[in-house]
PyMOL commands that place a pseudoatom at each C-alpha (Angstrom):
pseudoatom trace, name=CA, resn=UNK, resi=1, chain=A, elem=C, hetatm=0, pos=[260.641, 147.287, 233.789]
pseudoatom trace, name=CA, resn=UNK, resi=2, chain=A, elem=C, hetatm=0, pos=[257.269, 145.322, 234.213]
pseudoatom trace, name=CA, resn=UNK, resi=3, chain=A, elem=C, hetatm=0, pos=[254.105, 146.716, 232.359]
pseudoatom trace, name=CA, resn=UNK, resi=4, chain=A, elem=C, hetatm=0, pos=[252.997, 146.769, 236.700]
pseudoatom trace, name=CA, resn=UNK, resi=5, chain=A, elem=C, hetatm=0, pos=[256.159, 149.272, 237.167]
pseudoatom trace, name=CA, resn=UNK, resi=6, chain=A, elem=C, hetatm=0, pos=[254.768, 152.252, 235.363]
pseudoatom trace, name=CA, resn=UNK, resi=7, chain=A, elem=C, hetatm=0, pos=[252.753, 154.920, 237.360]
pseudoatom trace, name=CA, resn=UNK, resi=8, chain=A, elem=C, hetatm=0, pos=[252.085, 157.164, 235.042]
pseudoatom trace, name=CA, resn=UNK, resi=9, chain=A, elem=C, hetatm=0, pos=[251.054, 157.547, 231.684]
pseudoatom trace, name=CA, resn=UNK, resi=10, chain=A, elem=C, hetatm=0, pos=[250.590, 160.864, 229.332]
pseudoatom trace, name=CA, resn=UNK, resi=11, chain=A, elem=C, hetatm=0, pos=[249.282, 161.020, 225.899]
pseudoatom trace, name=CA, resn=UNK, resi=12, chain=A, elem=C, hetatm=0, pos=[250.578, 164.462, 223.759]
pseudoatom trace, name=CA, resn=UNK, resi=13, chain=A, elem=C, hetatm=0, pos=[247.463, 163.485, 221.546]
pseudoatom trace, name=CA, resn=UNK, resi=14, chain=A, elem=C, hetatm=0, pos=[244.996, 160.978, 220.532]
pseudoatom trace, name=CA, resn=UNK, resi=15, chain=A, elem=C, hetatm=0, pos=[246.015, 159.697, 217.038]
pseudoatom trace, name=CA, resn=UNK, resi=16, chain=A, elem=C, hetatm=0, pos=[246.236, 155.757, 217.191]
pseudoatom trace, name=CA, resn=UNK, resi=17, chain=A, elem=C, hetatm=0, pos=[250.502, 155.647, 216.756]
pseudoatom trace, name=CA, resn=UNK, resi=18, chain=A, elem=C, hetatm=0, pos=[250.662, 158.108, 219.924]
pseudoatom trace, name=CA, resn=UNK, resi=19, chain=A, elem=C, hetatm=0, pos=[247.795, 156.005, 222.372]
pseudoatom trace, name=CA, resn=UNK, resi=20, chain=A, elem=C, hetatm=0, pos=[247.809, 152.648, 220.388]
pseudoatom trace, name=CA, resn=UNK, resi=21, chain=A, elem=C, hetatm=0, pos=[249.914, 151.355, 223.705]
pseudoatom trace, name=CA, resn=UNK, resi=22, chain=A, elem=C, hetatm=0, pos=[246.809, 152.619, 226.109]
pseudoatom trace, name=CA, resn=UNK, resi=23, chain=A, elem=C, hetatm=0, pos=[245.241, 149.221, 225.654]
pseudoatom trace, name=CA, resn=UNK, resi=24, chain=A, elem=C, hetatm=0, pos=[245.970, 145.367, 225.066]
pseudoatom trace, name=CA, resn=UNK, resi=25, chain=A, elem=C, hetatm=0, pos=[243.455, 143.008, 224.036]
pseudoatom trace, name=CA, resn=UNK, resi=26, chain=A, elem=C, hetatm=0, pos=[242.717, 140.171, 226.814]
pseudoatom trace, name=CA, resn=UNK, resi=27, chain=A, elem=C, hetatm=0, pos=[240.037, 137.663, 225.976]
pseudoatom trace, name=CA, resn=UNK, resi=28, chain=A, elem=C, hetatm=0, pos=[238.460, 139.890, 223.450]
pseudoatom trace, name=CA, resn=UNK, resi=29, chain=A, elem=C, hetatm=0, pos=[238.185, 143.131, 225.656]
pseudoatom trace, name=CA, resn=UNK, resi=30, chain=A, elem=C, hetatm=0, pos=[240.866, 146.155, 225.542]
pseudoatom trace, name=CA, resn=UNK, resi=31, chain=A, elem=C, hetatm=0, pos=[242.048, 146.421, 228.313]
pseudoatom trace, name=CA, resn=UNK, resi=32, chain=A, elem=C, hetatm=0, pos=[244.877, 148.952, 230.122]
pseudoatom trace, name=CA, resn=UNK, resi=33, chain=A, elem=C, hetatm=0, pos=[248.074, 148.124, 229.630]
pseudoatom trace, name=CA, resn=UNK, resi=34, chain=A, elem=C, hetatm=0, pos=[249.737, 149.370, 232.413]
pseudoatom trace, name=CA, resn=UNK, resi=35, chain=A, elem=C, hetatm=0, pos=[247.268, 148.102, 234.949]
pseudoatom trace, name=CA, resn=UNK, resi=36, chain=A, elem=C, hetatm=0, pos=[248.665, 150.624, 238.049]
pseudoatom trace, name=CA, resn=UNK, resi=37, chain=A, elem=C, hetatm=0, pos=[249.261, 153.474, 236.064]
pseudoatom trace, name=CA, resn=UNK, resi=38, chain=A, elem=C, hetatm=0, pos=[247.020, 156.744, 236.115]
pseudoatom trace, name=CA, resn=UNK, resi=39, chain=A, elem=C, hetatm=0, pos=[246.479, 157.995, 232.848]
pseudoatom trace, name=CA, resn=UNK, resi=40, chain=A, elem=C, hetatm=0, pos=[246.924, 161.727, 232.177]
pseudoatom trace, name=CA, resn=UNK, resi=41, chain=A, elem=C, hetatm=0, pos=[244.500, 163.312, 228.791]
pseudoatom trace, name=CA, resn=UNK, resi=42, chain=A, elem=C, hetatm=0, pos=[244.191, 166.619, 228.190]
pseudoatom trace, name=CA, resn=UNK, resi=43, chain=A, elem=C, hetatm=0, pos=[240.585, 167.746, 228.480]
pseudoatom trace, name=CA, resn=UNK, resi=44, chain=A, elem=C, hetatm=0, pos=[240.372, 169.750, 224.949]
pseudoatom trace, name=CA, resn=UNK, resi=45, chain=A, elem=C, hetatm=0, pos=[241.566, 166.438, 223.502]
pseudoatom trace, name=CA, resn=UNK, resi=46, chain=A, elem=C, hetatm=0, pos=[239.379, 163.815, 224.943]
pseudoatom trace, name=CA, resn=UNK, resi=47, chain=A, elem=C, hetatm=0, pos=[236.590, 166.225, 224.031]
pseudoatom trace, name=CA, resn=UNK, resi=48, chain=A, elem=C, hetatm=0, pos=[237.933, 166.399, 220.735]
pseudoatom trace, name=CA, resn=UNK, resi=49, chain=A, elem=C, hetatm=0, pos=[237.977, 162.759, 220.052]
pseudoatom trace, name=CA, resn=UNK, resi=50, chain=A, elem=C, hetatm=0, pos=[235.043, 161.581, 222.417]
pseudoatom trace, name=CA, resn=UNK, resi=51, chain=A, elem=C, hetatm=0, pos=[232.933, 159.644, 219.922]
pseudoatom trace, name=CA, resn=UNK, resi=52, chain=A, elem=C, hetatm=0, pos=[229.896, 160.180, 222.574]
pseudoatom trace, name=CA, resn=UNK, resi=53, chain=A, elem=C, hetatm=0, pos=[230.500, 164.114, 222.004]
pseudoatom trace, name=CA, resn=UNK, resi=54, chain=A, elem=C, hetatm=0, pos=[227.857, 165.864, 219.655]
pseudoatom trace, name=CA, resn=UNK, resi=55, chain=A, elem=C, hetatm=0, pos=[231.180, 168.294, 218.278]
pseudoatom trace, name=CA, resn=UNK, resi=56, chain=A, elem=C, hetatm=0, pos=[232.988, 165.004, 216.761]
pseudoatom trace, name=CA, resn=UNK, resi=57, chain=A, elem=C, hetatm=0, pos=[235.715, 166.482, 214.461]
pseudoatom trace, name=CA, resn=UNK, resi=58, chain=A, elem=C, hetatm=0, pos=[234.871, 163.878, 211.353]
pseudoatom trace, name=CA, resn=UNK, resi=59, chain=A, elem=C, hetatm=0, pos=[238.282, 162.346, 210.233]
pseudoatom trace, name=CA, resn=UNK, resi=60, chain=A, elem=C, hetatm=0, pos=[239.103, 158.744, 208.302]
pseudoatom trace, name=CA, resn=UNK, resi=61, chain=A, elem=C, hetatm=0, pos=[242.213, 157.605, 209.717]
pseudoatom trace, name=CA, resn=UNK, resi=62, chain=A, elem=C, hetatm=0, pos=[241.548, 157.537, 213.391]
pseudoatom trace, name=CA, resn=UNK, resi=63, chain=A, elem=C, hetatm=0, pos=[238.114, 156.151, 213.368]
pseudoatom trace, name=CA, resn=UNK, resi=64, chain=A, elem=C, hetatm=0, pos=[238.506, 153.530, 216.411]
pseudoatom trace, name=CA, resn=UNK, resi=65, chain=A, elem=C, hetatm=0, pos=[240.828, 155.136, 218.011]
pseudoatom trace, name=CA, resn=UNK, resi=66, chain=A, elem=C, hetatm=0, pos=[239.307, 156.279, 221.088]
pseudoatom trace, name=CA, resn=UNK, resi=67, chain=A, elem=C, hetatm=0, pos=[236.961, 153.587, 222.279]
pseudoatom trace, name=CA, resn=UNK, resi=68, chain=A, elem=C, hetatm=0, pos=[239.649, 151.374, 221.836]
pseudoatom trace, name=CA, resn=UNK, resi=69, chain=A, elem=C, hetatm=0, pos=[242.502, 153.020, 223.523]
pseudoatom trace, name=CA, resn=UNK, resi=70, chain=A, elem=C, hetatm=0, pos=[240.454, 155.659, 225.347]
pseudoatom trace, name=CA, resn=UNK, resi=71, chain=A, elem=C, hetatm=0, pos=[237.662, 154.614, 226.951]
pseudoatom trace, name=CA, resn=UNK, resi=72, chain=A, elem=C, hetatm=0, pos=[238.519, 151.466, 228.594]
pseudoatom trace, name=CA, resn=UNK, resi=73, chain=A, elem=C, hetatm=0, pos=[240.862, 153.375, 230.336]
pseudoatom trace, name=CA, resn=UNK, resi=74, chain=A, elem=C, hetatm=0, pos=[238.080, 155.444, 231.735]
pseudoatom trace, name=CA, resn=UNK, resi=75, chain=A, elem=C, hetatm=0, pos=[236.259, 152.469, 232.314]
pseudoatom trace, name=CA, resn=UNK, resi=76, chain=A, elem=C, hetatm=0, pos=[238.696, 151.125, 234.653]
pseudoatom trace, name=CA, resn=UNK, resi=77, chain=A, elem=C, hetatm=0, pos=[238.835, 154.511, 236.645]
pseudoatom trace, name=CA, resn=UNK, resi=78, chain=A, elem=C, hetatm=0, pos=[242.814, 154.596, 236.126]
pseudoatom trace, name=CA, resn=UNK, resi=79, chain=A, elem=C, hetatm=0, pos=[241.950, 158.141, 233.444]
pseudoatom trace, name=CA, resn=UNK, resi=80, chain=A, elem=C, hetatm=0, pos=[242.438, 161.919, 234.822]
pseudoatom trace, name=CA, resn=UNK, resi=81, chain=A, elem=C, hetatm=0, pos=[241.382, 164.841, 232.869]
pseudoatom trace, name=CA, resn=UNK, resi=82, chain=A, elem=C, hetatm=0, pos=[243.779, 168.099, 233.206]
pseudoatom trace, name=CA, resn=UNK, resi=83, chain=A, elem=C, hetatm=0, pos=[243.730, 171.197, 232.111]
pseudoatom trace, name=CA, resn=UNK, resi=84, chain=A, elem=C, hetatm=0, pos=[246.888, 172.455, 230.688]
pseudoatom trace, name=CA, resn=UNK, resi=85, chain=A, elem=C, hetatm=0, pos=[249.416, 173.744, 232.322]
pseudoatom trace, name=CA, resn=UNK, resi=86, chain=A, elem=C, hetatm=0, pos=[249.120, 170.860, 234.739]
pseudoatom trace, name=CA, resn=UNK, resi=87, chain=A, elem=C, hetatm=0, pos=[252.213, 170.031, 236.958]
pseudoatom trace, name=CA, resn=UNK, resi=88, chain=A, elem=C, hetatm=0, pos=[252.926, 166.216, 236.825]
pseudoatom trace, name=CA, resn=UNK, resi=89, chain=A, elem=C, hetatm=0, pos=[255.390, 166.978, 239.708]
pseudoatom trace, name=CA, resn=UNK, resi=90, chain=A, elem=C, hetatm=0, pos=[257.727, 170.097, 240.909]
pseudoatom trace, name=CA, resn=UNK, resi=91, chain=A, elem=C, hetatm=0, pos=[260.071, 169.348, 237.551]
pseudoatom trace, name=CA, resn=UNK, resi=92, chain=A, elem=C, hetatm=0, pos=[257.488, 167.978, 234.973]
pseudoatom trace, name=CA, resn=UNK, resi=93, chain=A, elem=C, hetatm=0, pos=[254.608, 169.860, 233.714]
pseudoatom trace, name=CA, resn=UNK, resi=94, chain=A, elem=C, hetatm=0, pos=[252.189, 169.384, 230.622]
pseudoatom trace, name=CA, resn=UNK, resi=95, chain=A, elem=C, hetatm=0, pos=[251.682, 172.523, 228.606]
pseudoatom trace, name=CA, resn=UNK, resi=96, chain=A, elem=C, hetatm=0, pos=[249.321, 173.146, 225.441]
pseudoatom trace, name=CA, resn=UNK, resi=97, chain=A, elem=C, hetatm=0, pos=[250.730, 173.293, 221.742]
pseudoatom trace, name=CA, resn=UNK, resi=98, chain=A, elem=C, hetatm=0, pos=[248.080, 172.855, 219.761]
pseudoatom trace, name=CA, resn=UNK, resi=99, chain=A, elem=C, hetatm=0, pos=[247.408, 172.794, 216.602]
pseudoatom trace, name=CA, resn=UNK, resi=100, chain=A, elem=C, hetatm=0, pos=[248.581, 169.729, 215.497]
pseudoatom trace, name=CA, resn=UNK, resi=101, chain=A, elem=C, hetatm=0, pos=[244.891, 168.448, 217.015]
pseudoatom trace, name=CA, resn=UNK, resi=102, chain=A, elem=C, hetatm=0, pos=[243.535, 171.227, 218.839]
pseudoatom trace, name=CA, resn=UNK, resi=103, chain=A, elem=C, hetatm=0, pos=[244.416, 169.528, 222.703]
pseudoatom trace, name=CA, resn=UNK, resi=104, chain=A, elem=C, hetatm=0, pos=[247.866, 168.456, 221.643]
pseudoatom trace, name=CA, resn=UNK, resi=105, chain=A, elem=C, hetatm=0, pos=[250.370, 168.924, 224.321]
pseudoatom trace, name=CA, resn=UNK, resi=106, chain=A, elem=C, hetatm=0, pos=[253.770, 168.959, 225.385]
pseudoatom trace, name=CA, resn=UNK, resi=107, chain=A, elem=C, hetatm=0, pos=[256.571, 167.830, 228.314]
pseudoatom trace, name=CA, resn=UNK, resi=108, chain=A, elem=C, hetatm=0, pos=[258.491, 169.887, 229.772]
pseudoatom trace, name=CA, resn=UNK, resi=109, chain=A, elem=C, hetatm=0, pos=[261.413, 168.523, 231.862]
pseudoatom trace, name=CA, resn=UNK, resi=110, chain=A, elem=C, hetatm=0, pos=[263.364, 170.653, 233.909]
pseudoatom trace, name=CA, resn=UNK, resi=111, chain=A, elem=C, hetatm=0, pos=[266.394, 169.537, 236.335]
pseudoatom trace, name=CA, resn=UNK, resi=112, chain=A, elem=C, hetatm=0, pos=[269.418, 170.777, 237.569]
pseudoatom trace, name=CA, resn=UNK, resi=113, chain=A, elem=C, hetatm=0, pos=[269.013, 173.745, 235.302]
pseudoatom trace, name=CA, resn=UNK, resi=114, chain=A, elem=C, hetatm=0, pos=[268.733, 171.623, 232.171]
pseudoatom trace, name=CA, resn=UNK, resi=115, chain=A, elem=C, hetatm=0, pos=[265.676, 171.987, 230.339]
pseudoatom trace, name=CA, resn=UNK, resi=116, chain=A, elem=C, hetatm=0, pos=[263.964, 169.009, 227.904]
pseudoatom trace, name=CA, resn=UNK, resi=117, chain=A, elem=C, hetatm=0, pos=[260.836, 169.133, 225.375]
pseudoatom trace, name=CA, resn=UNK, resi=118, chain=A, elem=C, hetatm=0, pos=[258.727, 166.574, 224.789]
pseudoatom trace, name=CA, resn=UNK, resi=119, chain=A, elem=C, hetatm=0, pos=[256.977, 167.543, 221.842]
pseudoatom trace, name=CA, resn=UNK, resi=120, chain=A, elem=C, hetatm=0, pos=[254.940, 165.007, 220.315]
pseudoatom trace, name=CA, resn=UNK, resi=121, chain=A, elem=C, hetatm=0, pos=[254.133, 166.089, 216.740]
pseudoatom trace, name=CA, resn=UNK, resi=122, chain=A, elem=C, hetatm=0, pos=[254.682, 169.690, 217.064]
pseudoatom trace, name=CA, resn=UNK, resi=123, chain=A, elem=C, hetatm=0, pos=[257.314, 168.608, 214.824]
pseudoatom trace, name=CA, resn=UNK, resi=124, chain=A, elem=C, hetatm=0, pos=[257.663, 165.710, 212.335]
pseudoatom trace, name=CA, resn=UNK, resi=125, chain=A, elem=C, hetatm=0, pos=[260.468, 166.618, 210.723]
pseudoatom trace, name=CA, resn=UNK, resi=126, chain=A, elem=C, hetatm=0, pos=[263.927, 168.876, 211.099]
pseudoatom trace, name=CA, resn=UNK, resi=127, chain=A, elem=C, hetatm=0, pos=[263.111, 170.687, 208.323]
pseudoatom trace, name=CA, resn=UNK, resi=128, chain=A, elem=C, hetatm=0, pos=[259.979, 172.578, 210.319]
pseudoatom trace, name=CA, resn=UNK, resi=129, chain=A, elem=C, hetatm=0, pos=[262.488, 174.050, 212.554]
pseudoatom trace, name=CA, resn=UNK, resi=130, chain=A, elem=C, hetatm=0, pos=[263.362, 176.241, 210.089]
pseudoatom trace, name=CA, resn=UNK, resi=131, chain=A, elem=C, hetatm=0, pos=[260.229, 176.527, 208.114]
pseudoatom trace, name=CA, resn=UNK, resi=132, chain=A, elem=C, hetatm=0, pos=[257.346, 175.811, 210.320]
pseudoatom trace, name=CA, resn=UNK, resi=133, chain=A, elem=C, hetatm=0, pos=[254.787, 176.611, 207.272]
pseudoatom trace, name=CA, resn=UNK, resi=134, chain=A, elem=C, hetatm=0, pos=[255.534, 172.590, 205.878]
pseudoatom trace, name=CA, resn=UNK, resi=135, chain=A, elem=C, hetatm=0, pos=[253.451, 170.309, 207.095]
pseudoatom trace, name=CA, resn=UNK, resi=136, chain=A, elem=C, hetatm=0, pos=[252.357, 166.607, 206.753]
pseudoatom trace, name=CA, resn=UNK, resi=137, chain=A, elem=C, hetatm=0, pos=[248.260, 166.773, 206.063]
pseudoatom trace, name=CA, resn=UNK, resi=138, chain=A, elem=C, hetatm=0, pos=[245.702, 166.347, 208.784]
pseudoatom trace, name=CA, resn=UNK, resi=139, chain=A, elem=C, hetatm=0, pos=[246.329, 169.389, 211.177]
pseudoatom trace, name=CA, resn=UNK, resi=140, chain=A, elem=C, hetatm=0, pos=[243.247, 170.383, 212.945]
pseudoatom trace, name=CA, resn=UNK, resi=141, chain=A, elem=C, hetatm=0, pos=[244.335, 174.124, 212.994]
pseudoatom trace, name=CA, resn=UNK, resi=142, chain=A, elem=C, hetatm=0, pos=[247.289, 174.544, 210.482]
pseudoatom trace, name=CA, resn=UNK, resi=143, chain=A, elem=C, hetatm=0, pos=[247.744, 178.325, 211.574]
pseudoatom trace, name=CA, resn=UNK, resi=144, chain=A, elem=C, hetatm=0, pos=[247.912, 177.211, 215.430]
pseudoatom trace, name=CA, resn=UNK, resi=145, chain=A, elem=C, hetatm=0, pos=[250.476, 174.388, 214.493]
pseudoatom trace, name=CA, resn=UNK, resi=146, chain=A, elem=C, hetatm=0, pos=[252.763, 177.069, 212.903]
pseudoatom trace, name=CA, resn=UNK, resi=147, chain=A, elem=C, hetatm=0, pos=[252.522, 179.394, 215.959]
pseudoatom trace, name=CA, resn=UNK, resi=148, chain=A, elem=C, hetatm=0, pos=[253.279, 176.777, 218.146]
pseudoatom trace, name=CA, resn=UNK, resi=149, chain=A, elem=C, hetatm=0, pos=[256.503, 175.574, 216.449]
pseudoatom trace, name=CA, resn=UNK, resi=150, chain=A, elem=C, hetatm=0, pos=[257.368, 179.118, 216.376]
pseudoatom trace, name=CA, resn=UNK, resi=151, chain=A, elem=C, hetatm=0, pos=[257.033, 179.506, 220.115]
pseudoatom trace, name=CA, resn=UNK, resi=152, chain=A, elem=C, hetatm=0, pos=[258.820, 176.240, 220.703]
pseudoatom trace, name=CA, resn=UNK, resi=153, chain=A, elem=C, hetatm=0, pos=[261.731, 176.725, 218.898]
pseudoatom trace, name=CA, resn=UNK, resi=154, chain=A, elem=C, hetatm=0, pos=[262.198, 180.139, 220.233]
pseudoatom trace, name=CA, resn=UNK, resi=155, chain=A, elem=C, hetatm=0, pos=[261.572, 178.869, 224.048]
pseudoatom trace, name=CA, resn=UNK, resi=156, chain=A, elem=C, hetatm=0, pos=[264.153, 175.853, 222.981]
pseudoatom trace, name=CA, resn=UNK, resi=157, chain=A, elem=C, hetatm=0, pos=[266.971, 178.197, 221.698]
pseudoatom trace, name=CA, resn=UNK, resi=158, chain=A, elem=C, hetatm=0, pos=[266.324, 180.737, 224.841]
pseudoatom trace, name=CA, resn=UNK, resi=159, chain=A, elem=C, hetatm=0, pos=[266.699, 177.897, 227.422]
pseudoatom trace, name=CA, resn=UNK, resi=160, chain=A, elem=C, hetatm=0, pos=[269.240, 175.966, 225.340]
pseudoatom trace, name=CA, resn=UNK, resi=161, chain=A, elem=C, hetatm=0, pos=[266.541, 173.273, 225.914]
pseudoatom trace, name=CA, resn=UNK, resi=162, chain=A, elem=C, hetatm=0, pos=[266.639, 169.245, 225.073]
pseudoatom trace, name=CA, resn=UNK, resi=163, chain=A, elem=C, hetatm=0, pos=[264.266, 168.496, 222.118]
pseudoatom trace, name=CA, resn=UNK, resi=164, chain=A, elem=C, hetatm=0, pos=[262.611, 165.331, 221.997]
pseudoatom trace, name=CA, resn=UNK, resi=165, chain=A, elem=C, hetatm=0, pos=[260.429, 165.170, 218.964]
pseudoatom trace, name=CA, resn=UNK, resi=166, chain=A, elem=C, hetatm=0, pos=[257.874, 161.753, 218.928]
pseudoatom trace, name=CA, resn=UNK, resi=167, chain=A, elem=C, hetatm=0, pos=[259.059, 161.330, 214.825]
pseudoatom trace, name=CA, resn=UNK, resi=168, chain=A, elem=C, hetatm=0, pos=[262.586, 162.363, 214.495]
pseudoatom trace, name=CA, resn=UNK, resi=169, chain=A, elem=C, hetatm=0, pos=[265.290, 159.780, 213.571]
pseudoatom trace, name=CA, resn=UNK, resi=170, chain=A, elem=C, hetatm=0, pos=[267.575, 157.948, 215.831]
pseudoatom trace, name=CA, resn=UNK, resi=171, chain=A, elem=C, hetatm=0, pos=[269.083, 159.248, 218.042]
pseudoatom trace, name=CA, resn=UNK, resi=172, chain=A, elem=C, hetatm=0, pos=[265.716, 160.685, 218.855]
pseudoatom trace, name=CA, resn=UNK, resi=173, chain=A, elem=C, hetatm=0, pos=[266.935, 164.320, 220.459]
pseudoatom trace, name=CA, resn=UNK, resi=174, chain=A, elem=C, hetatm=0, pos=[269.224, 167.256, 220.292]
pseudoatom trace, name=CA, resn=UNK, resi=175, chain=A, elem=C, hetatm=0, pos=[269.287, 170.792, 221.102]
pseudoatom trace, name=CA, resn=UNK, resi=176, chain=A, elem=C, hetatm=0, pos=[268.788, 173.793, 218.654]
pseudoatom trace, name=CA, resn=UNK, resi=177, chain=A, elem=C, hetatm=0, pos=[271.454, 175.929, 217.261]
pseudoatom trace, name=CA, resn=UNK, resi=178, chain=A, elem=C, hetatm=0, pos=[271.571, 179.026, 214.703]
pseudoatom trace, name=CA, resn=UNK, resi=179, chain=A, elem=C, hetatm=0, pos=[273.118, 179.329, 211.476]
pseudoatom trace, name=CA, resn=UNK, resi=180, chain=A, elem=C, hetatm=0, pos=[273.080, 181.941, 210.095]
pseudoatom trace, name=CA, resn=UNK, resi=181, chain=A, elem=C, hetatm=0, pos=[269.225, 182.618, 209.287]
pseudoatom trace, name=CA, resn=UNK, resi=182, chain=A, elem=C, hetatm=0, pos=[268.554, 178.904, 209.620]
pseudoatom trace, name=CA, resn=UNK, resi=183, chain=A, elem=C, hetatm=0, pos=[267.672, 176.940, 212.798]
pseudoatom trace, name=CA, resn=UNK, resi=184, chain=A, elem=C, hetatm=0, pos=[268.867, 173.638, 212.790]
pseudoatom trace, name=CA, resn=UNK, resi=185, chain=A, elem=C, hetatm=0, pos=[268.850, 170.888, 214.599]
pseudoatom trace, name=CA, resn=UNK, resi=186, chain=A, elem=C, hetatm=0, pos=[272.135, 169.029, 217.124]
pseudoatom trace, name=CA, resn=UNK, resi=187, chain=A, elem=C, hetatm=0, pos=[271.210, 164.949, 217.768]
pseudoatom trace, name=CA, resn=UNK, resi=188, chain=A, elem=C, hetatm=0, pos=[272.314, 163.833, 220.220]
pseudoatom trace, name=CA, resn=UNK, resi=189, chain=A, elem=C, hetatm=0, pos=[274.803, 164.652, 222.234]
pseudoatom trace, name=CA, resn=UNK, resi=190, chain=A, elem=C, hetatm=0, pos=[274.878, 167.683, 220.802]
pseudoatom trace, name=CA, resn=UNK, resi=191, chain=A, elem=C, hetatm=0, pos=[277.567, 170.963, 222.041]
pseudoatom trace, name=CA, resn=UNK, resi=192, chain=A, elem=C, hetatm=0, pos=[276.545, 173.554, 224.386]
pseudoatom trace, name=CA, resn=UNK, resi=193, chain=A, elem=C, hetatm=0, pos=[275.091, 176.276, 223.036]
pseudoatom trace, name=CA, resn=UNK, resi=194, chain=A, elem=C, hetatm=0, pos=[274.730, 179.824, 223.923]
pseudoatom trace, name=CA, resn=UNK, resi=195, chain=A, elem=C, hetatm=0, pos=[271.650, 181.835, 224.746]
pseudoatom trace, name=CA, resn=UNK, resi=196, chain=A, elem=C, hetatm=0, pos=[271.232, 183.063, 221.362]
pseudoatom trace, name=CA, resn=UNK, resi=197, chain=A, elem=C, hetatm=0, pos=[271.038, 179.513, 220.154]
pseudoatom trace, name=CA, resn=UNK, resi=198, chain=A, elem=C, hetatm=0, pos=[275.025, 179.902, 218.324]
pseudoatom trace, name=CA, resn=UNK, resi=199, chain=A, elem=C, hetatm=0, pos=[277.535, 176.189, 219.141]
pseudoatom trace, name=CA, resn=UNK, resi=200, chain=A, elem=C, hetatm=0, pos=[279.912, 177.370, 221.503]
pseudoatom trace, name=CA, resn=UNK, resi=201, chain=A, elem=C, hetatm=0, pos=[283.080, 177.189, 219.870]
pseudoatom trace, name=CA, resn=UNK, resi=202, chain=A, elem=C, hetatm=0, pos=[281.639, 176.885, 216.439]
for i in range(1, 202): cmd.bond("trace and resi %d" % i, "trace and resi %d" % (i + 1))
show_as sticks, trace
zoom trace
């Protein structure tokens, strides 16, 4: 697939290693990427990171991030601003799970009666299934974070839903499945599971 291909582009946040892509330098100048793609942020985000805002959330590891990978985007006219939930189309909608930065945001896929997660950094690591309380530093709202991984995992085991976590190892996904008083994670092709989140046949 040609960089021309893609139609559509969606950002779960605004930290540099989830919008670096946004933008390639031509000449100097960032530029889009995907030159005939509309790109989707979430309004409580770009608000959040706007550098022209006067409520700047102060931070020192994502200084250039937006007017790099941001706002020539805007600048070329190819940036829409939703407010979440927003439906992408009939199976695809963007829903909020914030805390991680206060607009971060989430996939979810549904089709044929199988249901998928895209959830950025809701999660970083297995473990948080489990025990949402750890976290990595640099949450804007630490107490919003753990209510969202709460509600995720709990919508994940109900739907015996997909997970696709931006920071979890190869191969990238699994479902959710309960043992004992421990959620933990399937990669992969993992087994069906039940709607009480138990392996079938386990």
């Amino acid at each position: 697939m040609a960089v021309e291909d893609v139609d559509i582009v969606f950002c779960t946040h605004l930290h540099h290693d989830h919008c670096g892509w946004n933008t390639t330098q031509v000449d100097g100048a960032w530029v889009p990427t995907f030159p005939n793609a509309t790109y989707l942020f979430v309004d409580e985000e770009y608000r959040r990171w706007d550098t022209s805002g006067s409520d700047l959330h102060p931070n020192d590891f994502n200084p250039s991030t937006f007017d790099e990978c941001v706002r020539p985007i805007v600048a070329a006219g190819q940036a829409t601003i939703v407010a979440t939930p927003f439906t992408v189309a009939p199976c695809l909608t963007i829903e909020a799970a914030p805390g991680h930065t206060m607009g971060h945001a989430l996939l979810r896929l549904e089709s044929d009666g199988v249901v998928g997660y895209f959830s950025g950094d809701a999660f970083h690591h297995p473990v948080q299934l489990t025990r949402p309380e750890l976290h990595l530093p640099g949450c804007d709202d630490l107490a919003a974070a753990i209510a969202a991984r709460r509600d995720l995992v709990r919508r994940a085991l109900g739907e015996g839903a997909f997970l696709f976590p931006a920071h979890f190892p190869a191969p990238h996904y699994g479902r959710l499945a309960v043992d004992g008083d421990e959620v933990c994670f399937l990669p992969g092709g993992a087994p069906e599971v039940n709607s009480t989140g138990a392996v079938i046949g386990h």
